[in-house]
PABA-516639 format. One line per field, with one value per residue (C-alpha): residue number from 1; x, y, z. Coordinates in nm, 3 decimals. Last residue first. Example, Ala and Ser with C-alpha at 12.3 -4.5 7.8 and 13.67 -1.06 7.14 Angstrom:
residues 2
resi = 2,1
xx = 1.367,1.230
yy = -0.106,-0.450
zz = 0.714,0.780
***
This chain:
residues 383
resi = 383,382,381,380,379,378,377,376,375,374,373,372,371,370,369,368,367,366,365,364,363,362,361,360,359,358,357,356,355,354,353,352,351,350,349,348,347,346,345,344,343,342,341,340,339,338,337,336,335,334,333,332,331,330,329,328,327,326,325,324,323,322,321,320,319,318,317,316,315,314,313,312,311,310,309,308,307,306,305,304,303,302,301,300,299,298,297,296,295,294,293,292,291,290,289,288,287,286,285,284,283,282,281,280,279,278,277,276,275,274,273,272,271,270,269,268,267,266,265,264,263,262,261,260,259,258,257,256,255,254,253,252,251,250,249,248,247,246,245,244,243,242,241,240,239,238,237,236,235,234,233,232,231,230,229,228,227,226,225,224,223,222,221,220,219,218,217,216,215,214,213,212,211,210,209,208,207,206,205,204,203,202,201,200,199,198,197,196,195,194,193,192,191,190,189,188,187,186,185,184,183,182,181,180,179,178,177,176,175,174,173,172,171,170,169,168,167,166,165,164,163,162,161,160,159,158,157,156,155,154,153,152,151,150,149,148,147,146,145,144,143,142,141,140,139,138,137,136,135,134,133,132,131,130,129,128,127,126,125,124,123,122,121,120,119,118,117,116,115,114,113,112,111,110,109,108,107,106,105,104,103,102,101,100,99,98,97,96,95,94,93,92,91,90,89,88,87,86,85,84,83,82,81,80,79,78,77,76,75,74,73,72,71,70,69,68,67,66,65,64,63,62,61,60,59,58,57,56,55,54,53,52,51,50,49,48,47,46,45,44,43,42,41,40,39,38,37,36,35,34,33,32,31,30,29,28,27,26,25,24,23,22,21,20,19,18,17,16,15,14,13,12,11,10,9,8,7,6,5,4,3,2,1
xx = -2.247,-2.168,-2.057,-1.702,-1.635,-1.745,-1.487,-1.193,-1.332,-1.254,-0.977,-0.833,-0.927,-0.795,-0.485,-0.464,-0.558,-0.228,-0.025,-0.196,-0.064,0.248,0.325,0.214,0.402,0.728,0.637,0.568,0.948,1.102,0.833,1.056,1.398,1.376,1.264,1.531,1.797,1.601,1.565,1.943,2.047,1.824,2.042,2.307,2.144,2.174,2.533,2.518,2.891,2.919,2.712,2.553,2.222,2.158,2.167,1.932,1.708,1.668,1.599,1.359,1.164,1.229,1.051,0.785,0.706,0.701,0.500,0.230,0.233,0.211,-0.080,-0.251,-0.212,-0.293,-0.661,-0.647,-0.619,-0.829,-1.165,-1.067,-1.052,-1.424,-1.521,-1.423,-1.559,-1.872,-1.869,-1.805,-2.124,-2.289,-2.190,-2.315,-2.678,-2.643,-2.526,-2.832,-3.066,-2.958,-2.987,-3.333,-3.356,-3.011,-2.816,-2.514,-2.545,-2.515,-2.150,-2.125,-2.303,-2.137,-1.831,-1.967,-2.086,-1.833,-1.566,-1.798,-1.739,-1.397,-1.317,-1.525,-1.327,-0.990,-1.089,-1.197,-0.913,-0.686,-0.878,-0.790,-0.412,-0.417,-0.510,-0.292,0.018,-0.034,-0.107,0.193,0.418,0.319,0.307,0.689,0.740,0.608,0.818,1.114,1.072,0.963,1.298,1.613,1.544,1.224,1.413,1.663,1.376,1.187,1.545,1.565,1.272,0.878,0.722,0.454,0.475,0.769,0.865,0.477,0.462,0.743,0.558,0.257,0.394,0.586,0.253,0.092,0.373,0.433,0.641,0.553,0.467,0.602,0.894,0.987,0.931,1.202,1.442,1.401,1.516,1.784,1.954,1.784,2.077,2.057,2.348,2.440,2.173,2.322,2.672,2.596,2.471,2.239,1.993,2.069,2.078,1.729,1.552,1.681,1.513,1.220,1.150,1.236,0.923,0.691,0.764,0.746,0.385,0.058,0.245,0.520,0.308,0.081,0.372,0.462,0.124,0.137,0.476,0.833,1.087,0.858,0.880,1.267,1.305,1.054,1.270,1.608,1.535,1.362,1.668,1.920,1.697,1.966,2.254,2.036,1.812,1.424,1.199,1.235,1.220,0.915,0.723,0.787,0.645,0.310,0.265,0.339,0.038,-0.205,-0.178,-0.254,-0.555,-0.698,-0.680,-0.447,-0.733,-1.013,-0.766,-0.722,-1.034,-1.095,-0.804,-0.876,-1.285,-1.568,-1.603,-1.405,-1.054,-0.889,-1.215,-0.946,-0.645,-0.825,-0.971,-0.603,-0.477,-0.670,-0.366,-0.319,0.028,-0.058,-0.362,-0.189,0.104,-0.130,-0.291,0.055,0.044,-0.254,-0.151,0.134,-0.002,0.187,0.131,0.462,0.613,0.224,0.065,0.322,0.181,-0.179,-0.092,0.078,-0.185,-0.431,-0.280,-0.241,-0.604,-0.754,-0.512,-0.632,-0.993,-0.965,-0.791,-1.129,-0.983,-0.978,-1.150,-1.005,-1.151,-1.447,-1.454,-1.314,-1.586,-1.689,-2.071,-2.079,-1.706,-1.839,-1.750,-1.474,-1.629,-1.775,-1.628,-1.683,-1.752,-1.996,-1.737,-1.504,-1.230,-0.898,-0.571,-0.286,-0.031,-0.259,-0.063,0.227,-0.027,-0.097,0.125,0.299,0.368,0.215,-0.126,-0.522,-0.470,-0.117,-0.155,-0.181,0.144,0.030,-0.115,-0.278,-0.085,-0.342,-0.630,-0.847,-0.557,-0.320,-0.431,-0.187,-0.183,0.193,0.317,0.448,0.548,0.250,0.408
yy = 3.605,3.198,3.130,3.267,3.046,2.730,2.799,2.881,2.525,2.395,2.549,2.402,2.051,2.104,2.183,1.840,1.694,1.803,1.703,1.343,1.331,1.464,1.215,0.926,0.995,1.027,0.685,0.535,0.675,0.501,0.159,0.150,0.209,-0.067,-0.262,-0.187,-0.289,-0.606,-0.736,-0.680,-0.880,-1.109,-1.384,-1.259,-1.403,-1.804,-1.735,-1.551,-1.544,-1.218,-1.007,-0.804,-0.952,-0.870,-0.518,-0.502,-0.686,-0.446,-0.168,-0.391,-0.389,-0.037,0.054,-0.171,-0.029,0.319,0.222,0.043,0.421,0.628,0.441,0.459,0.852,0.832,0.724,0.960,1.266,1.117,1.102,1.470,1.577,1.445,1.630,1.937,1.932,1.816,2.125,2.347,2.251,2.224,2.647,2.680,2.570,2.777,3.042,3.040,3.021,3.303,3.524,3.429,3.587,3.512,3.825,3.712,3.340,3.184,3.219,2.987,2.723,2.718,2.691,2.489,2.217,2.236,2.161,1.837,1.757,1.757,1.622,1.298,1.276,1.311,1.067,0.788,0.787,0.818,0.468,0.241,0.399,0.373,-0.006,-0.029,0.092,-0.146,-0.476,-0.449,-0.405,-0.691,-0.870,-0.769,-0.883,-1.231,-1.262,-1.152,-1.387,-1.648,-1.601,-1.755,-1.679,-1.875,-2.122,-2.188,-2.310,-2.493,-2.718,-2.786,-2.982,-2.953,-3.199,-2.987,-2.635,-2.447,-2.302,-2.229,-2.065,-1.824,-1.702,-1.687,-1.404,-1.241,-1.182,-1.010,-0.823,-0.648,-0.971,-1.116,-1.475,-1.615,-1.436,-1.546,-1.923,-1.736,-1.635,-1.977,-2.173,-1.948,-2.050,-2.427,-2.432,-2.456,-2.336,-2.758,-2.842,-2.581,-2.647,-3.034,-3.010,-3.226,-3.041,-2.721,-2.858,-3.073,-2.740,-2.574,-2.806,-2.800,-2.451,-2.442,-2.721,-2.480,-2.169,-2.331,-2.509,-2.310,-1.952,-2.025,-2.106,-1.832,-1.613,-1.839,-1.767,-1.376,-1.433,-1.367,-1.116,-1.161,-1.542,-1.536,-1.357,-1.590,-1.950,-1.783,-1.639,-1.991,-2.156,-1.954,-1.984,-1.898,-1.688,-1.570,-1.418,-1.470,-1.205,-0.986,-1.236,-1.369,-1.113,-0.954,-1.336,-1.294,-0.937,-1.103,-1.402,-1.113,-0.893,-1.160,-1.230,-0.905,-0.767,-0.479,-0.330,-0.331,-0.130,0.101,0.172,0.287,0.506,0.653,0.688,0.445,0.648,1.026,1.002,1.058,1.330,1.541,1.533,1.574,1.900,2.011,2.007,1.995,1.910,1.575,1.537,1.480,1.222,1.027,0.956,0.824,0.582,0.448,0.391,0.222,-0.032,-0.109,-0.229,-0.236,0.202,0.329,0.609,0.683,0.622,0.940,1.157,1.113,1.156,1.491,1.581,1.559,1.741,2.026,2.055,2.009,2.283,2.522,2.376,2.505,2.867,2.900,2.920,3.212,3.281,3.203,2.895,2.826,2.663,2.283,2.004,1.756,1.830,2.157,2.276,2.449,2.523,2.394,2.183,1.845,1.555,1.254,0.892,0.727,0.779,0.509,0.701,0.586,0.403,0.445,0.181,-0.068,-0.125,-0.270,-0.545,-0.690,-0.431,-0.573,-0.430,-0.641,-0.627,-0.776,-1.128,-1.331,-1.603,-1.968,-2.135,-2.486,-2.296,-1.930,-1.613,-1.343,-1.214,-1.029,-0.747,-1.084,-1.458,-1.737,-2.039,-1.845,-2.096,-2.322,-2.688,-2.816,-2.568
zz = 1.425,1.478,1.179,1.176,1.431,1.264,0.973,1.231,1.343,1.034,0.937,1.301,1.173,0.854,1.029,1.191,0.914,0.745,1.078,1.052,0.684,0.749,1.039,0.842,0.559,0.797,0.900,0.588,0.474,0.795,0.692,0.339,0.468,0.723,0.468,0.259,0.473,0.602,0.231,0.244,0.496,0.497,0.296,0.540,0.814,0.784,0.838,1.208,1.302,1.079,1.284,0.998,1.043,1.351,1.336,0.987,1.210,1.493,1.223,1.076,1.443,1.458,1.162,1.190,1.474,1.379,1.047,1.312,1.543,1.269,1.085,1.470,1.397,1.080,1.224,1.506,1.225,0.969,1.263,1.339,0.955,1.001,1.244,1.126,0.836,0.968,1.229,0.897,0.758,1.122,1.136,0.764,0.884,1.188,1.025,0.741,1.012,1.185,0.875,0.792,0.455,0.348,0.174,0.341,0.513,0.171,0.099,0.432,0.314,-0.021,0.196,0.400,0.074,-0.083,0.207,0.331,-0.057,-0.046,0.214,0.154,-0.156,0.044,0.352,0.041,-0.108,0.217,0.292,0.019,-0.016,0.362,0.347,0.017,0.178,0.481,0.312,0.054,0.338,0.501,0.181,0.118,0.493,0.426,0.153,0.306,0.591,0.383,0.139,0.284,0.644,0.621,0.408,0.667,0.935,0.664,0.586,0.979,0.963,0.997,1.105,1.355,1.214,1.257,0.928,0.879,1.173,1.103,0.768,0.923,1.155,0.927,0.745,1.034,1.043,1.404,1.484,1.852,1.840,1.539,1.513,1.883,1.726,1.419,1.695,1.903,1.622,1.511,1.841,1.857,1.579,1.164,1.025,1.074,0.781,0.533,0.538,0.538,0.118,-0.061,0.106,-0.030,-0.397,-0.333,-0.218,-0.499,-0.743,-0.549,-0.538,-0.928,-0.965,-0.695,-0.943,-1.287,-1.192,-1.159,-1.132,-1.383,-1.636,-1.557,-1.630,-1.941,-2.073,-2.044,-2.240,-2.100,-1.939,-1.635,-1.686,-1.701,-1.405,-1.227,-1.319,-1.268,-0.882,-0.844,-0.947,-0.834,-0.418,-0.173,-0.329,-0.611,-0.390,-0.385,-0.242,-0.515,-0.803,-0.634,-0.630,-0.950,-1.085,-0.876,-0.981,-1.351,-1.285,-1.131,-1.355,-1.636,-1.380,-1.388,-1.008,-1.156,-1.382,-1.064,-0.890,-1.143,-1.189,-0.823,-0.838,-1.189,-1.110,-0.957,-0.631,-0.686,-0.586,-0.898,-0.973,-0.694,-0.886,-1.219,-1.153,-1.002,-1.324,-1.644,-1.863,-1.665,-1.514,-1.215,-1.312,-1.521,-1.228,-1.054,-1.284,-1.362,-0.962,-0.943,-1.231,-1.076,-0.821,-0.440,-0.437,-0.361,-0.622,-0.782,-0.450,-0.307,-0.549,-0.546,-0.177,-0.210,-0.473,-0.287,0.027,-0.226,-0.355,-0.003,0.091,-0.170,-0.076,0.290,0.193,-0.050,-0.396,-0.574,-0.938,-1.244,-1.361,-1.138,-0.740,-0.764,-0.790,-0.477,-0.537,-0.337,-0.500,-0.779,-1.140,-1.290,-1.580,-1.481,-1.273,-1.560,-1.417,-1.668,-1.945,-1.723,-1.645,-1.833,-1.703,-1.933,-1.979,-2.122,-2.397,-2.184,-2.085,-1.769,-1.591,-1.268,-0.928,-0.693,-0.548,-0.617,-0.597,-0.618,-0.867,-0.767,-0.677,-0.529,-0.263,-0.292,-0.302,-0.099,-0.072,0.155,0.169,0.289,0.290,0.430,0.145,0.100,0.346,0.086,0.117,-0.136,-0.381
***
């Protein structure tokens, strides 16, 4: 795959030249036995008791109003990583955790450093999860219309063997490139699609797309010797390939980072409200509040700090948005050939960053409100 512009790294990895396995995302089990993620024995959230150490107040008694929202913005984003999380094996751990028998308990451990999330990421960068996330890629990114061979080659790996997915990541992939590549050349059609036109749209794609990926992607079809044939493939699959990483990239940066908000929470809620609890019967009354008052001040602060940062999430999903929805224009003019084979992939990605952006907004609004618990919190403190 000597041609291939995947050598471009995404999430700290990426799909290496020559067709070496995609690191760390895609949606791909290793092993259909290994459906269900555990927690490592050393990671066990004990029994129900308190919420100073990150644990949910006792069975049967009430919830503080701050955790009760905790609970439920947890399990909104457990939630959404179990539809849209890039590996699979992240979102199979999701959906363990809501519908685990002990409930909200295992909704918030999920987050905890070293549990189901964190586990589950370590599962899906096995190499046999990389070789299949490598093959799903591929068969999404690669139509029939434009790349049979290719789209042929990886469907037939997934439905295969762990060794003919790694078969088709060291060799089967760039040797079904190549056979396609020879059919499209073979053919004028595809040379004279080719105009300084789509030229100057994928150079503008180069310079200005919001996906980093995108971006490469572009280059790469316009690097120094590089012939009409790179310019149609980029709108045959590097455009939608880029964009899948892209999108890959963003959900697992929030993923990544929501984990560690929502743990954080947690604990910062624990620890005011055990904070506050103290300040009646304390023997230096004043000191208690002011100790409970920083509590809640923490809290606040740091629902602040998620607010502004899904905020900027907001603003690159809104982007992205519009940018696909400028594509998904384009491509239905029907004197624009080399379009159609984006036609689709543009369709859904403009679908895709819409539902980020409405995630976005919920999630900002939710910290919002924390924030405003919080300070409620502070003002109760003061005496």
């Amino acid at each position: 795959m000597s041609r291939q512009w995947w050598g471009a790294r995404a999430l700290g990895v990426g799909v290496l030249a020559c067709g070496i396995a995609v690191a760390g995302v895609g949606p791909a089990w290793a092993d259909s036995r290994a459906a269900t993620v555990g927690v490592p024995s050393s990671v066990v959230v004990t029994g129900l008791s308190s919420v100073s150490e990150g644990r949910v107040e006792g069975e049967g008694q009430a919830l503080s109003p701050e955790l009760a929202a905790a609970i439920e913005e947890a399990r909104r984003q457990v939630t959404s990583m179990a539809k849209t999380h890039p590996a699979a094996e992240v979102r199979t751990s999701a959906w363990n955790a809501l519908r685990s028998s002990r409930g909200d308990e295992a909704l918030l451990e999920w987050f905890a450093p070293g549990a189901g999330f964190d586990y589950a990421k370590q599962r899906s960068r096995e190499t046999r999860a990389r070789n299949k996330a490598f093959c799903e890629r591929v068969a999404a990114t690669h139509t029939a219309e434009f790349s049979p061979k290719v789209r042929t080659a990886a469907t037939r790996a997934l439905k295969g063997s762990a060794a003919e997915q790694a078969a088709f990541v060291t060799t089967g992939y760039a040797q079904a490139q190549q056979l396609d590549r020879t059919v499209r050349e073979s053919g004028e059609r595809q040379r004279l699609e080719v105009t300084a036109k789509e030229r100057d749209f994928v150079r503008d794609r180069a310079d200005q797309d919001a996906g980093e990926q995108v971006r490469v992607a572009a280059r790469w079809a316009l690097r120094p010797g590089a012939a009409d044939t790179d310019v149609a493939e980029f709108f045959g699959y590097g455009w939608a390939t880029g964009a899948a990483l892209d999108l890959e990239a963003y959900r697992t940066r929030v993923a990544d980072a929501e984990a560690v908000r929502q743990n954080t929470l947690t604990r910062l809620i624990g620890k005011a409200t055990d904070a506050e609890a103290a300040v009646l019967g304390a023997a230096d009354a004043a000191k208690a509040r002011a100790e409970a008052k920083r509590a809640w001040k923490a809290v606040a602060e740091h629902s602040d700090a998620a607010r502004r940062a899904w905020l900027a999430e907001q603003a690159a999903a809104t982007a992205q948005a519009e940018n696909w929805r400028t594509v998904v224009a384009l491509s239905r003019e029907p004197a624009q050939e080399l379009w159609k084979a984006i036609s689709a992939t543009a369709e859904t990605n403009q679908k895709a960053w819409a539902g980020e952006q409405t995630r976005a907004q919920e999630a900002a609004a939710f910290w919002q409100a924390m924030h405003d618990r919080a300070q409620d919190g502070e003002n109760r403190t003061r005496g």
